[in-house]
C-alpha positions in Angstrom: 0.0 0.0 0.0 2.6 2.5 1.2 6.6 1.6 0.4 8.9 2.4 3.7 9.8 5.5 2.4 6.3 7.1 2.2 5.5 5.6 6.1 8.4 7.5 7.0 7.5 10.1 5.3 3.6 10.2 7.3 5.2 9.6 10.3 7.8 12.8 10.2 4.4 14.8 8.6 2.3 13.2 11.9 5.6 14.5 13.8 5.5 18.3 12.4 2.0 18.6 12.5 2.2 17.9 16.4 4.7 20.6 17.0 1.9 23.4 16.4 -0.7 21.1 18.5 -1.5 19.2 21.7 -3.6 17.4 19.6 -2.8 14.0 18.5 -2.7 12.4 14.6 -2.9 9.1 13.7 -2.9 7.5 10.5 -4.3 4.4 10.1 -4.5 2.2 6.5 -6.2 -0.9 5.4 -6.6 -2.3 2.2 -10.1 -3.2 2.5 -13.0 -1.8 3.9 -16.2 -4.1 3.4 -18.4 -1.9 5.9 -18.8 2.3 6.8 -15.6 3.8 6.7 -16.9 5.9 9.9 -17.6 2.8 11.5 -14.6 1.1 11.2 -12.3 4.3 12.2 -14.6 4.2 14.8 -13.3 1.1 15.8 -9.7 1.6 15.6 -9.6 4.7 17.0 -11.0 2.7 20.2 -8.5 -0.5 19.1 -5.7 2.3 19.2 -6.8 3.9 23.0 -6.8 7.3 21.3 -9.9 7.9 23.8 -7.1 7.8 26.5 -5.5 11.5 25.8 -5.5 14.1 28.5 -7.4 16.6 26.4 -9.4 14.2 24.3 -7.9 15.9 21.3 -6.9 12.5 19.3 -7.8 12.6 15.7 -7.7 9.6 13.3 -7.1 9.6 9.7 -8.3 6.3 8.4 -8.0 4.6 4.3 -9.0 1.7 3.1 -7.2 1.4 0.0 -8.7 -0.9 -2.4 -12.0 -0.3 -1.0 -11.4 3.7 -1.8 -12.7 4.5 1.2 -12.0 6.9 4.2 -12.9 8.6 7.1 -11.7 11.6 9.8 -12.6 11.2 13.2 -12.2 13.4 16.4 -12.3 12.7 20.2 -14.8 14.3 22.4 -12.9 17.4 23.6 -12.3 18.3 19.6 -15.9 17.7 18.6 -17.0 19.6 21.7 -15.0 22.8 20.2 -15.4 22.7 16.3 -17.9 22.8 13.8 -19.6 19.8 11.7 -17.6 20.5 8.7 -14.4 21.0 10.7 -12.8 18.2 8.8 -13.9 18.6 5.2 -11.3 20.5 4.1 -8.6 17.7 5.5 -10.9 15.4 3.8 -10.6 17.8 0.3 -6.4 17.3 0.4 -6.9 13.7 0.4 -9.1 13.3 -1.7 -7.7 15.5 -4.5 -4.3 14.1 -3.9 -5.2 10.3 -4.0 -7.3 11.6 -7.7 -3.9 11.8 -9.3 -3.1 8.5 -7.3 -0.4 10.2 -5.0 -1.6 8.6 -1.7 1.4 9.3 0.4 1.5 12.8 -0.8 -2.2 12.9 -0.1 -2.2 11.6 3.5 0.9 14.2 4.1 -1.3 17.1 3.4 -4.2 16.1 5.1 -1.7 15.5 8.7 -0.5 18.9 8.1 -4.3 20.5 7.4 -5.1 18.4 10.2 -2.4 19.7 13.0 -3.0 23.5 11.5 -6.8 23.3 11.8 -6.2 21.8 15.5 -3.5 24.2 16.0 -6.5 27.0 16.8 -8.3 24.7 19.3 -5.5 23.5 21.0 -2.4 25.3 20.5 1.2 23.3 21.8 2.0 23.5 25.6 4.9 23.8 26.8 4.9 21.0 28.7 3.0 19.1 26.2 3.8 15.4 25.5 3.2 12.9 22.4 0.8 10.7 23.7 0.6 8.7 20.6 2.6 7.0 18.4 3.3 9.2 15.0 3.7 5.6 13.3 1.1 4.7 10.6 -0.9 1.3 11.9 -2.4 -0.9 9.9 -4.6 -4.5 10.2 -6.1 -4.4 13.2 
């Protein structure tokens, strides 16, 4: 799906992304999908313990590459702060990137739309900590 190059290449975007934030990004890829996208980030956002931040501020980027499916999902204390939309246009850089079939290029842009757009809600500390792993999890 992704060649070690381009993980690396998520996980240093998940990294500068986070420097702006408290929140946390997480990137997580399948290959299949045979359900709601929503649903299933649903569940790996849970399967992950992103639920277990201090702020609540986890967010999950989730594809499903064959299936061309994916989803954005916030914890509580970011869905208690922003509007509905407040991921479409993270959803837009993904989407339009993954058109011209540049997925890594597309999942780079929506980590650094996402930690921007969470910048405003929950700006870095400085005593903040990563909470989560920046590495891109797949399969479970």
């Amino acid at each position: 799906m992704l060649s070690e190059a381009e993980k690396i290449a998520v996980r240093d975007a998940v990294r500068a992304a986070e420097l702006n934030t408290s929140g946390e990004i997480r990137v997580h890829v399948d290959r299949d999908c045979e359900g709601d996208p929503v649903q299933r980030a649903v569940e790996v956002f849970e399967k992950l313990e992103m639920h277990a931040t201090a702020l609540k501020n986890g967010v999950l980027i989730y594809v499903a590459f064959n299936s061309k499916k994916l989803a954005i999902i916030g914890d509580s204390g970011i869905n208690e702060k922003v509007e509905a939309d407040f991921w479409n246009s993270t959803r837009d850089k993904l989407v339009n990137a993954f058109k011209s079939g540049d997925y890594a290029k597309g999942i780079c842009a929506a980590v650094e739309e996402a930690g921007l757009r969470l910048s405003n809600f929950f700006p870095r500390q400085t005593n903040d900590n990563n909470e989560l792993s920046d590495e891109i999890s797949t399969g479970l």
